[in-house]
C-alpha beads as a LAMMPS data file, in Angstrom:
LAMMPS data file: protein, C-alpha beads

273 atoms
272 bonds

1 atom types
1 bond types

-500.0 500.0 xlo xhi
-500.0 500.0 ylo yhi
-500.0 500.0 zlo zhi

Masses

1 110.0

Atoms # bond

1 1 1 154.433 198.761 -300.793
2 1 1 154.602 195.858 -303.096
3 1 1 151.498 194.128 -304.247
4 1 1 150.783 190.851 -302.650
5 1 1 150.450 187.952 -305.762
6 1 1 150.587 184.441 -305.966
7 1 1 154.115 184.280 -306.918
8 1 1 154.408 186.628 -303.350
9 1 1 152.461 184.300 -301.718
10 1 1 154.395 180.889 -302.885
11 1 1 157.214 182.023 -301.747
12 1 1 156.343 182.745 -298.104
13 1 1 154.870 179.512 -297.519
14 1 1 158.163 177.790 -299.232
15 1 1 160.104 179.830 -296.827
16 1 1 157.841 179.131 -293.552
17 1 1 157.559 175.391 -294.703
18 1 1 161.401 174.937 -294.584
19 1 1 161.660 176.642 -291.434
20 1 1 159.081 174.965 -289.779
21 1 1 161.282 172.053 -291.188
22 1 1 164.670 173.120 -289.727
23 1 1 162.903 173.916 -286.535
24 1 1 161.326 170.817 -285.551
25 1 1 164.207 168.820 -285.258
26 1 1 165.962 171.317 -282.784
27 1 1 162.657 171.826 -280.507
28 1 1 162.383 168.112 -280.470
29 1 1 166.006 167.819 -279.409
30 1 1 164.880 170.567 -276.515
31 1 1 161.813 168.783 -275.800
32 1 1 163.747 165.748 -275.172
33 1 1 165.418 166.951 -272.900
34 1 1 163.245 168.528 -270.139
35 1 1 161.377 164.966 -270.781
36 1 1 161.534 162.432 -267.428
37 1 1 163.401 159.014 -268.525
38 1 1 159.719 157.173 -268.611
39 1 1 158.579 159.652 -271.217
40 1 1 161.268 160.115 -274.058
41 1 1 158.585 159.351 -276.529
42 1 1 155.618 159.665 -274.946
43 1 1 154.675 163.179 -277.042
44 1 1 151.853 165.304 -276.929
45 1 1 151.120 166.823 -280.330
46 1 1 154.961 165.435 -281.328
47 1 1 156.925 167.858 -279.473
48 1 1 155.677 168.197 -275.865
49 1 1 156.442 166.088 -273.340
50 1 1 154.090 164.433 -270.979
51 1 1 155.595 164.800 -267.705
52 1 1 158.596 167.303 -267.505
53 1 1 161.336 166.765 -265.266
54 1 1 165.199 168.044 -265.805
55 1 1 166.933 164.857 -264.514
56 1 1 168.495 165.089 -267.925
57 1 1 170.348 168.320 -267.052
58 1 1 171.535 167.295 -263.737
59 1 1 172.629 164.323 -264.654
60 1 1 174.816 166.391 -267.024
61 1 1 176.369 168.398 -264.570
62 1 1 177.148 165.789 -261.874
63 1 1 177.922 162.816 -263.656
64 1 1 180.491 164.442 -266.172
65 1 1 183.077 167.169 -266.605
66 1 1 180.467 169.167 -268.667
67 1 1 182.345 172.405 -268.363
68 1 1 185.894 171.154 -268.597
69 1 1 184.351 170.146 -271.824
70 1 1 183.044 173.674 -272.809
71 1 1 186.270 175.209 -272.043
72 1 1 187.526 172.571 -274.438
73 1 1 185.183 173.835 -277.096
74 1 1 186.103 177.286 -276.774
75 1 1 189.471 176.984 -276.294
76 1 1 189.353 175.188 -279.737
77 1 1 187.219 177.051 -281.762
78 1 1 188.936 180.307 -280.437
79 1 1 191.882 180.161 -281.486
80 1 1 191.443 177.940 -284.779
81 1 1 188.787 180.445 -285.722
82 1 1 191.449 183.161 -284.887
83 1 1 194.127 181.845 -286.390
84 1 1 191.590 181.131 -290.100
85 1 1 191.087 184.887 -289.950
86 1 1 194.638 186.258 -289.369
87 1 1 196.188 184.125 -291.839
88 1 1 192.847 184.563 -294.282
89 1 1 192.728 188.070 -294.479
90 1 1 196.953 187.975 -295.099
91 1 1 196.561 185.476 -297.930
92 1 1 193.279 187.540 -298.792
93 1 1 195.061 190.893 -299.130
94 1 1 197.724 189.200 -301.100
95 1 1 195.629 187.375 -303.480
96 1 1 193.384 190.809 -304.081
97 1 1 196.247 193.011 -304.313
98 1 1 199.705 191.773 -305.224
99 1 1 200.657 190.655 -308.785
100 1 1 203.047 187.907 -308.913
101 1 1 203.595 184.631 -310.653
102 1 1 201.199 181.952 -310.343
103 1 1 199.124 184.055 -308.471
104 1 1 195.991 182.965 -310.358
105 1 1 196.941 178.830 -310.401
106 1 1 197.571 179.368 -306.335
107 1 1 194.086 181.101 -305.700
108 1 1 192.295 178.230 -307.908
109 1 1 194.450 175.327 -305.976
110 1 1 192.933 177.617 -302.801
111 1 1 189.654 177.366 -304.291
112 1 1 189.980 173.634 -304.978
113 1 1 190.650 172.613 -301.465
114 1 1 186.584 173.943 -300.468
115 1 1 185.972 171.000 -302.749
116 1 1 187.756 168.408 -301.503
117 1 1 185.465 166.167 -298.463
118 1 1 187.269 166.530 -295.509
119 1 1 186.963 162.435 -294.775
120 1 1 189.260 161.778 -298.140
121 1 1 192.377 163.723 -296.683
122 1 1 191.361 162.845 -293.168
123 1 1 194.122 159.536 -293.006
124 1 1 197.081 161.583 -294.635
125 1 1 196.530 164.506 -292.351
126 1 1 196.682 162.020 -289.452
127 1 1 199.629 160.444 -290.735
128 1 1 201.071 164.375 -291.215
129 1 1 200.009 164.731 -287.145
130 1 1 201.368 161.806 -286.244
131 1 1 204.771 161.869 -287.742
132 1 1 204.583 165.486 -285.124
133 1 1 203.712 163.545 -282.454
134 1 1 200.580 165.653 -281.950
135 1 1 198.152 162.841 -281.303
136 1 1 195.620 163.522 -278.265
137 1 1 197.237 167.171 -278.192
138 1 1 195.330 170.541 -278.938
139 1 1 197.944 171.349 -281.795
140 1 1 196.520 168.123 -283.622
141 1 1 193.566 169.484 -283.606
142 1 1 194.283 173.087 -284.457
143 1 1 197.179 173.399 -286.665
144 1 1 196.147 171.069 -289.671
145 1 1 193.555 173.353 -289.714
146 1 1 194.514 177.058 -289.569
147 1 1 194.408 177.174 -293.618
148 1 1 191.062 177.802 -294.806
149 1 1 189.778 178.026 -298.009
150 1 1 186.482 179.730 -297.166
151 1 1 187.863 182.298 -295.041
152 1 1 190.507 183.450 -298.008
153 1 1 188.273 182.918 -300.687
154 1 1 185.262 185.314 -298.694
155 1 1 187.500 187.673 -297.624
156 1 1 189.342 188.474 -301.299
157 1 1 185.938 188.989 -302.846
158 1 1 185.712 192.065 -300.118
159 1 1 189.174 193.500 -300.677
160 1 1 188.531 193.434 -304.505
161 1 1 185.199 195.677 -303.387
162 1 1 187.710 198.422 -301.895
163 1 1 188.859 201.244 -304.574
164 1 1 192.346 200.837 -305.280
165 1 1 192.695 204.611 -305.583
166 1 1 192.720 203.971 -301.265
167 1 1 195.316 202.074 -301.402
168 1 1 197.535 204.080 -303.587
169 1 1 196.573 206.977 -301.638
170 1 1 198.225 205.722 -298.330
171 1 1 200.923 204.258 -300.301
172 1 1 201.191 208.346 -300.756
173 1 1 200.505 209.061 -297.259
174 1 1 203.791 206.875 -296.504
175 1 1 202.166 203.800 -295.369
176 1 1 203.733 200.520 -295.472
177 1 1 201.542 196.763 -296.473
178 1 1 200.766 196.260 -293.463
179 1 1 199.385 199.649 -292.303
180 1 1 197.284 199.956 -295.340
181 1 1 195.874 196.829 -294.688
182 1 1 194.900 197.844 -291.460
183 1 1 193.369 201.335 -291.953
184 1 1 192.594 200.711 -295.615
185 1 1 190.820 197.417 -295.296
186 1 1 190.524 195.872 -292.446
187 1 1 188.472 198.930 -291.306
188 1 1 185.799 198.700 -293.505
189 1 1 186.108 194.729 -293.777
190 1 1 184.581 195.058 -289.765
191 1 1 181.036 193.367 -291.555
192 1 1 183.145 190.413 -293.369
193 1 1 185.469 189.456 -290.452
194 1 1 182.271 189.022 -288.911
195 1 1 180.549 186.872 -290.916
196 1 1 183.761 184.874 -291.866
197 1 1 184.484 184.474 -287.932
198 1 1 180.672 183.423 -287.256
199 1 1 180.306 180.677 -290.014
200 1 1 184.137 178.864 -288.917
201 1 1 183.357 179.565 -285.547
202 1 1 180.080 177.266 -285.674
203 1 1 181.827 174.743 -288.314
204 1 1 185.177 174.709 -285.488
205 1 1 182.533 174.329 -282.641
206 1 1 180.334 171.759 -284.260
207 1 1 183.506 169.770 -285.969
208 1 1 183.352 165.829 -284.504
209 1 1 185.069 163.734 -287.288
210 1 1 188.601 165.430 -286.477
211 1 1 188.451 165.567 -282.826
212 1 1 187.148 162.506 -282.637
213 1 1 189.980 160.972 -284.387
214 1 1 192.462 163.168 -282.544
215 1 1 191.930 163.293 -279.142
216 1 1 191.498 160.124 -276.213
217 1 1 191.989 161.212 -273.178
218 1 1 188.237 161.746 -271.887
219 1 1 189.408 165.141 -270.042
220 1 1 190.712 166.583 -273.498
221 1 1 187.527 166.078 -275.364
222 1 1 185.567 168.535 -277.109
223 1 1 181.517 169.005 -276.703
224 1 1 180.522 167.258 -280.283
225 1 1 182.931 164.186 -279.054
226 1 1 181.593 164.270 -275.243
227 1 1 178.649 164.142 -275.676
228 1 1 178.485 160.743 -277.069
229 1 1 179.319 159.650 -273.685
230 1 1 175.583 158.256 -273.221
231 1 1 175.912 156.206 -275.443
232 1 1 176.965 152.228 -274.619
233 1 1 176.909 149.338 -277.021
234 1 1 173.198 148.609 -275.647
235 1 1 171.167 151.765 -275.240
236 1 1 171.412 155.543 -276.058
237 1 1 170.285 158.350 -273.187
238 1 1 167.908 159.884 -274.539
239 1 1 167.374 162.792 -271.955
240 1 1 170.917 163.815 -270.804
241 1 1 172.345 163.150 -274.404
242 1 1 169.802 165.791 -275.390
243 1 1 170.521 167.863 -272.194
244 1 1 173.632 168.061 -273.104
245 1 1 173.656 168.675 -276.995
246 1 1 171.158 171.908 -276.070
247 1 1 173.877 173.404 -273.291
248 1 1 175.952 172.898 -276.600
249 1 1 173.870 174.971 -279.017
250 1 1 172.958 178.222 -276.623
251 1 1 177.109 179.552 -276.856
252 1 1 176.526 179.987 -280.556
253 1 1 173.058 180.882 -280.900
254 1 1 174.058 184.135 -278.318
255 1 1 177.051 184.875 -280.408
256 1 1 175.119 184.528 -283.657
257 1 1 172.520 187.055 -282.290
258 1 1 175.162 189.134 -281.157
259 1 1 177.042 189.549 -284.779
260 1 1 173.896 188.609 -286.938
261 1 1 174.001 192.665 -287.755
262 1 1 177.004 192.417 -289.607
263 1 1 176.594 189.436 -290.761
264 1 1 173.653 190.553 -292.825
265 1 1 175.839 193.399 -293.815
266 1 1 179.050 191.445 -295.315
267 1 1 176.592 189.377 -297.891
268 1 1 174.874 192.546 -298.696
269 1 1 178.168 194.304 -299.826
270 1 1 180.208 191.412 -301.219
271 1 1 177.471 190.608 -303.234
272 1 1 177.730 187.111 -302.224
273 1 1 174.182 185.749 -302.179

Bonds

1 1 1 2
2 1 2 3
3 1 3 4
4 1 4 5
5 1 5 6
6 1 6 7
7 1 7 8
8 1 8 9
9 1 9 10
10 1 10 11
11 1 11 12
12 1 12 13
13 1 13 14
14 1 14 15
15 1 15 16
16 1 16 17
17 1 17 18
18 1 18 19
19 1 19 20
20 1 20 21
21 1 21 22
22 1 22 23
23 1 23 24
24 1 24 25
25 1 25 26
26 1 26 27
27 1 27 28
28 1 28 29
29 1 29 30
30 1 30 31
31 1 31 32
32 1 32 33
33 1 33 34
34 1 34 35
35 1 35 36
36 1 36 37
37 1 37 38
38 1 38 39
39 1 39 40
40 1 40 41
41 1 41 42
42 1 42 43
43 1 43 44
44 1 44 45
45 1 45 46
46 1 46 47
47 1 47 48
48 1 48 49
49 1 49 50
50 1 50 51
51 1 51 52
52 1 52 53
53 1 53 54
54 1 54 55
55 1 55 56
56 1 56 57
57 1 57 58
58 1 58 59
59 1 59 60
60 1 60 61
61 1 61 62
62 1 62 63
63 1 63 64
64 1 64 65
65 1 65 66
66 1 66 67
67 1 67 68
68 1 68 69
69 1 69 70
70 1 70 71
71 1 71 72
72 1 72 73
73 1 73 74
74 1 74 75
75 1 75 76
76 1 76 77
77 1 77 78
78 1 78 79
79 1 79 80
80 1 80 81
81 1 81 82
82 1 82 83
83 1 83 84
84 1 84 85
85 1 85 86
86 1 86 87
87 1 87 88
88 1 88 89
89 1 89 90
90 1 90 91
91 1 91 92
92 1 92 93
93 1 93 94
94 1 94 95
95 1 95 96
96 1 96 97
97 1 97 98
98 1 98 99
99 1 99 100
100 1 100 101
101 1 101 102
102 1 102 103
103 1 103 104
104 1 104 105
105 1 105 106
106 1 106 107
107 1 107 108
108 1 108 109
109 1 109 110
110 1 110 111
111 1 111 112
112 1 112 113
113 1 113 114
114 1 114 115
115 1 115 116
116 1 116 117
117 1 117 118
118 1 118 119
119 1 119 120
120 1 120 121
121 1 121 122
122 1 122 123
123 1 123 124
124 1 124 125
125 1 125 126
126 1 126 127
127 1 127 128
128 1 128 129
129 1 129 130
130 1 130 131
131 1 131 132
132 1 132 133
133 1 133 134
134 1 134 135
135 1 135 136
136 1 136 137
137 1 137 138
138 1 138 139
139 1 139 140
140 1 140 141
141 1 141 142
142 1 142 143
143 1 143 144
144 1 144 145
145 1 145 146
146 1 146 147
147 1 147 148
148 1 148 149
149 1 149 150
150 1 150 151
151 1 151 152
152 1 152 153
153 1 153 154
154 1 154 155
155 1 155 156
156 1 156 157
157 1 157 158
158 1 158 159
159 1 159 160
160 1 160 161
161 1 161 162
162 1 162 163
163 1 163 164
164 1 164 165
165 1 165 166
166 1 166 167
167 1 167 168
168 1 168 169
169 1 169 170
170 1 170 171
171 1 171 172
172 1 172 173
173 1 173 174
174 1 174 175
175 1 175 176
176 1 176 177
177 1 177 178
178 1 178 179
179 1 179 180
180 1 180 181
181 1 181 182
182 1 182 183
183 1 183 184
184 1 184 185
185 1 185 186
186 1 186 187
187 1 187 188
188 1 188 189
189 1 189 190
190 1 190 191
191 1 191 192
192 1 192 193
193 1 193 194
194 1 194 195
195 1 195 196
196 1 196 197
197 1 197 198
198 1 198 199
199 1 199 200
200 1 200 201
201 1 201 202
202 1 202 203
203 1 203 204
204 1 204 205
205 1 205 206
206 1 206 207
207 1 207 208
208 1 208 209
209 1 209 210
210 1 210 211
211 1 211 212
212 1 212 213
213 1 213 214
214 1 214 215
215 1 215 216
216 1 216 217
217 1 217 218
218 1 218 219
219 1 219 220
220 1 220 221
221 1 221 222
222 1 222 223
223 1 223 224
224 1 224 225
225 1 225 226
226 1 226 227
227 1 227 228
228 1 228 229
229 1 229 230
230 1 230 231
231 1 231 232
232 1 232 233
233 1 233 234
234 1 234 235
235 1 235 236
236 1 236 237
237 1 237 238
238 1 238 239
239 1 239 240
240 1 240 241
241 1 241 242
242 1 242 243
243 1 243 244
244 1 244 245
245 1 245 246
246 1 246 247
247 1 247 248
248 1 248 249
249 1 249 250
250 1 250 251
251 1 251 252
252 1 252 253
253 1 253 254
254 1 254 255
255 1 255 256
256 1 256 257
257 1 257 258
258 1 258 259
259 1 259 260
260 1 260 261
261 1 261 262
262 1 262 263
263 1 263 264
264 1 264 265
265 1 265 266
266 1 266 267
267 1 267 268
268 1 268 269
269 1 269 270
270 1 270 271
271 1 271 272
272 1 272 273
């Protein structure tokens, strides 16, 4: 057992400190939203409401097509989450793998697109979607997007981890590309898929600016871009507005706690810290 020292003891209040910080804002958000309409900020000790009521939540579920919305979501970040880890874990193996020419200027142009800000390509990927005639369409929003740095870059940093020997060895066994990248790799990649898959699936769930920009028709929308519908030129709703950005949250918390396990277990063996 490790002594306990100052140092020790620094660094567990930094770490409680910034997740008391992180906290507070979503169990005000949750507060908020079992709060009546007469009470948004009426607080008791900042994050307890006064008088309770969960107007908020019906309000949610009568007055809009909350789970047309959700099946928006998931629809969404399903299959654009999918898609980033089938063609991420191809581009992966190649990158990790395969020697050919310009391999190294390709996986640094890769590299350079995690640095670009998504709102300075956002007009001549509309103009891309557009010229497609994918406006207010679900390929809009999906296809621009299958591509993702991230997911390749994440991904070849665990297929460099695997011995080549294995892969030579099933090239003895008789195996073709894509069988060794199935029983070679993908196999013991379980951890990394994992984590890759959890991290685009909460960025793909979460994103606003794209939808937003995308889609119009109100039926169409996506959670982020819904939820803003309690909001008019005069007044924000509080309580439902809240309501409806916790129903939001609770998909990916459960499917964070459900993969958490290997997500632990992909930065512990890619040595990604």
């Amino acid at each position: 057992m490790k002594k306990f020292t100052p140092a020790i003891g620094l660094i567990h209040i930094t770490l409680i400190a910034s997740s008391v910080i992180i906290l507070v804002p979503f169990l005000w958000m949750v507060s908020i939203s079992f709060s009546s309409y007469g009470s948004v900020f009426d607080r008791f000790l900042l994050l307890f409401p006064t008088e309770y009521s969960l107007e908020g939540y019906r309000q949610v579920f009568t007055q809009t097509p909350y789970f047309r919305w959700f099946l928006n979501s998931a629809f969404v970040s399903t299959v654009l989450t999918s898609g980033q880890l089938i063609l991420g874990v191809l581009a992966a193996y190649a990158f990790s793998r395969y020697e050919f020419k310009w391999r190294e200027p390709l996986f640094f142009f890769v590299l350079c697109t995690m640095m670009i800000p998504p709102q300075a390509i956002l007009l001549p990927t509309f103009m891309v979607v557009n010229f497609f005639d994918w406006i207010n369409t679900y390929k809009g929003v999906i296809v621009p997007h299958l591509a993702n740095g991230y997911a390749i870059f994440v991904l070849r940093q665990f297929f460099l981890t695997v011995p080549k020997e294995l892969d030579e060895a099933s090239q003895i066994d008789g195996c073709h590309a894509f069988q060794t990248l199935y029983h070679v790799y993908l196999r013991s990649a379980i951890p990394a898929l994992v984590s890759v898959g959890l991290i685009q699936l909460v960025r793909n769930w979460n994103d606003y600016y794209w939808a937003l920009v995308v889609l119009m028709d109100k039926e169409k929308l996506t959670l982020p871009v819904a939820i803003v519908n309690f909001r008019d030129e005069a007044m924000i709703q509080w309580v439902p507005t809240m309501a409806a950005a916790t129903l939001s949250v609770i998909p990916v918390m459960l499917i964070y706690i459900i993969g958490q396990k290997y997500f632990v277990q992909s930065h512990s063996r890619s040595g990604i810290k």
